[in-house]
C-alpha positions as CSV (number, residue, x, y, z in Angstrom):
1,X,0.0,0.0,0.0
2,X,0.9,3.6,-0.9
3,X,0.1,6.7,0.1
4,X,1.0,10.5,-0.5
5,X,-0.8,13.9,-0.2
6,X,0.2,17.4,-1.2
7,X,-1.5,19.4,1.1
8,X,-3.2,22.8,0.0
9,X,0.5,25.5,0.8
10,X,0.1,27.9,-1.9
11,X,3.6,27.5,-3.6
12,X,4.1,30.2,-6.7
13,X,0.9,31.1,-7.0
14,X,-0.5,27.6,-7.0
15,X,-2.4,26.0,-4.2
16,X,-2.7,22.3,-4.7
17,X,-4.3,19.7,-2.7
18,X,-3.8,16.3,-4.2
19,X,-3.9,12.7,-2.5
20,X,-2.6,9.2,-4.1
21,X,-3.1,5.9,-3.3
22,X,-2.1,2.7,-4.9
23,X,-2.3,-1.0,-3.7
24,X,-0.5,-3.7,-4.8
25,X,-0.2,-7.4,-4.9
26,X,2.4,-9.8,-5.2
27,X,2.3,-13.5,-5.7
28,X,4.3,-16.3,-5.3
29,X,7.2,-17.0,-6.9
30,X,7.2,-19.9,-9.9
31,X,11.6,-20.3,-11.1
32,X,11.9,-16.9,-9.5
33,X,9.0,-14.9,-11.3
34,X,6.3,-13.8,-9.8
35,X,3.3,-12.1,-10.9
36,X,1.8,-8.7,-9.5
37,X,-1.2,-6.8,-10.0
38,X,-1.4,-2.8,-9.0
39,X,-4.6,-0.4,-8.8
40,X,-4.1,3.6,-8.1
41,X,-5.8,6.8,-7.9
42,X,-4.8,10.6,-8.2
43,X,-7.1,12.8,-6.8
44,X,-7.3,16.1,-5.9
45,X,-7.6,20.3,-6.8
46,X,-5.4,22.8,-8.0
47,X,-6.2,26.7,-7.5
48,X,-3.6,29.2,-9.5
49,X,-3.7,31.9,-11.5
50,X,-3.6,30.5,-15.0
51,X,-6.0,32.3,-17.4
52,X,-4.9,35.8,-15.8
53,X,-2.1,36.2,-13.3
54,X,-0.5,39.3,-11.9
55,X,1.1,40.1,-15.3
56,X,-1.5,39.3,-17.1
57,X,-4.4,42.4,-15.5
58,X,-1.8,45.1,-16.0
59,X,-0.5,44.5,-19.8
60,X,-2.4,46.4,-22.1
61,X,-1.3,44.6,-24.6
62,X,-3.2,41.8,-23.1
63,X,-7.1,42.9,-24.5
64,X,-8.2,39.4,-22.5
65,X,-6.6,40.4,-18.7
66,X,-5.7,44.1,-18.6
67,X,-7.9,46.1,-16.4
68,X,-9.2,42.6,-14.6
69,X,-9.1,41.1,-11.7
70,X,-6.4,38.0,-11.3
71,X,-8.1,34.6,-11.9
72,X,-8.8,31.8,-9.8
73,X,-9.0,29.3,-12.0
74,X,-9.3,25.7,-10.9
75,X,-8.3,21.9,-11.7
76,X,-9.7,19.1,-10.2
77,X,-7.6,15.7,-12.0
78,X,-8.7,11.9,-11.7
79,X,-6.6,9.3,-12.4
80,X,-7.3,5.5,-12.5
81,X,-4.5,3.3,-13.3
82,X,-4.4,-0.8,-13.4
83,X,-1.6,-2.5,-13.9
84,X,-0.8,-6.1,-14.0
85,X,3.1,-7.4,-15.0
86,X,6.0,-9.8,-13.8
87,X,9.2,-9.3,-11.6
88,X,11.8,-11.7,-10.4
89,X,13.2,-11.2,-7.1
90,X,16.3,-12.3,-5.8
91,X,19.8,-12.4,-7.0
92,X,21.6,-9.0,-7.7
93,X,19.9,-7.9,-10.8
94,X,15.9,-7.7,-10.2
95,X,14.3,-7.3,-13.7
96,X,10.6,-6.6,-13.9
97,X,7.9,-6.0,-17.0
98,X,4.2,-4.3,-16.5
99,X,1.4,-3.9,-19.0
100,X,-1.3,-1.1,-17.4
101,X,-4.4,1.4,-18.4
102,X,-5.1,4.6,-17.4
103,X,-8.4,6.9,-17.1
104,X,-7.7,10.4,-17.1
105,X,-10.5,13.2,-16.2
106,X,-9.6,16.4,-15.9
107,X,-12.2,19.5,-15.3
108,X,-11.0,23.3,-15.8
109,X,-13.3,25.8,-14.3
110,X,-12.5,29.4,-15.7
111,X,-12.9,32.0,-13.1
112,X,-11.9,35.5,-14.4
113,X,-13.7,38.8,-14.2
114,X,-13.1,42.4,-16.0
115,X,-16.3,44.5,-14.5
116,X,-14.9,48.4,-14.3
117,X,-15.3,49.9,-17.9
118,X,-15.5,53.5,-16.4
119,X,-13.0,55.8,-17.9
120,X,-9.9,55.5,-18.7
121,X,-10.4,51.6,-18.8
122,X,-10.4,50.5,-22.6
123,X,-12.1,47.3,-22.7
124,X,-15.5,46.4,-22.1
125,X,-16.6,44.1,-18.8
126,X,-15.8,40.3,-19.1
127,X,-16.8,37.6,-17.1
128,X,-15.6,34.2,-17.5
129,X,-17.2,31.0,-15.6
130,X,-16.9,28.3,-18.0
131,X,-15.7,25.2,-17.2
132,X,-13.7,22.7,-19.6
133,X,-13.2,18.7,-19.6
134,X,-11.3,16.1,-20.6
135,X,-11.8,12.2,-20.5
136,X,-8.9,10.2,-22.5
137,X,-7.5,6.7,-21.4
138,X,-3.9,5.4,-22.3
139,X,-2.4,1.8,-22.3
140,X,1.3,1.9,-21.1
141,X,3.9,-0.8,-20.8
142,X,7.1,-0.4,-18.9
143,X,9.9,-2.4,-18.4
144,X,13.6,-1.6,-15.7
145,X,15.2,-3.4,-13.3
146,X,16.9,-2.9,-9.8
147,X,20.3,-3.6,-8.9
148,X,20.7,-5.0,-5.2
149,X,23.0,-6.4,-2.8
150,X,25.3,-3.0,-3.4
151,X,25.4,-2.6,0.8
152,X,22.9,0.1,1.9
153,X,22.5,1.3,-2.0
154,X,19.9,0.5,-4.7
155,X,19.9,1.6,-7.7
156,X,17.2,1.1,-10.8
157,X,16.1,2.4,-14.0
158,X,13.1,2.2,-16.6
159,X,11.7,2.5,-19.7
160,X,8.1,3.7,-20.0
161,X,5.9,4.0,-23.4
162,X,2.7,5.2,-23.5
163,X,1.6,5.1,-27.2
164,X,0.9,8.7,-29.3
165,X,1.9,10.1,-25.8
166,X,5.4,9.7,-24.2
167,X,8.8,7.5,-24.1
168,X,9.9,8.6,-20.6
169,X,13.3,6.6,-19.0
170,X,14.3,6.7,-15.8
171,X,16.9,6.2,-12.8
172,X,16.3,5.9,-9.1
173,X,18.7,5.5,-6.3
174,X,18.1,4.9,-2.7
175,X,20.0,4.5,0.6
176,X,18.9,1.9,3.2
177,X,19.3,3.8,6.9
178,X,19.5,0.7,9.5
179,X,19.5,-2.9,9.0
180,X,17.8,-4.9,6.4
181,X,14.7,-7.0,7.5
């Protein structure tokens, strides 16, 4: 089981307040694979200035912002992943492959305002409440490996493709405080 939360500290303009949680399962081993299964959600909301920040209101060149009042627009995400795959465990190279699917909904909610048009303001009032969505869902395969039995270091890496989306590889390195159980 996995956990994590970024709690809602506005951080350069953008207050987010996100939880995760994942659960996985492992099974027994067959010649030294095993198979595992692993179901996860990212939830949450987001509150920045994105459709008019500070910058924005007093550009004149800006004939969307200038004169208004900053946004505060909003996101709320949801993610669903499964994934199901293979790892083999023991010995000093750990390789492991996963197959998984993603659900991806995303809402946007505009909020943005323009109201004083008295003189010397150039632009007529504007207010904008809309709200925007998104539903997609991805299939991803990934496949990496971790090196253990370096003392108190591990060290990994990965390939992941998501097709007509991304080819991402990465490394990861951790240090083992204390004994080993």
């Amino acid at each position: 089981m996995e956990g994590g939360w970024t709690p809602p500290v506005r951080v350069c303009g953008v207050k987010a307040n996100v939880a995760a949680l994942a659960l996985s399962w492992r099974g027994a081993a067959a010649r030294g694979w095993s198979p595992l299964v692993r179901a996860s959600i990212v939830t949450g909301a987001l509150r920045a200035p994105i459709t008019c920040g500070e910058e924005d209101v007093s550009d004149p060149a800006d004939q969307t912002c200038f004169e208004g009042m900053v946004s505060d627009d909003r996101i709320a995400p949801l993610t669903l992943t499964g994934e199901a795959g293979i790892a083999r465990r023991g010995g000093r190279i750990e390789p492991y492959a996963i197959a998984g699917i993603s659900s991806h909904r995303m809402h946007f909610d505009v909020n943005y305002d323009r109201l004083d048009t008295s003189p010397p303001n150039v632009y007529p009032p504007l207010s904008d409440h809309n709200r925007f969505g998104a539903t997609l869902a991805r299939f991803h395969i990934a496949a990496g490996a971790a090196l253990s039995n370096v003392g108190p270091l591990r060290l990994g890496g990965e390939v992941y493709f998501s097709p007509a989306s991304l080819l991402t590889v990465r490394a990861r390195a951790a240090y083992q405080i204390g004994p080993r159980s």
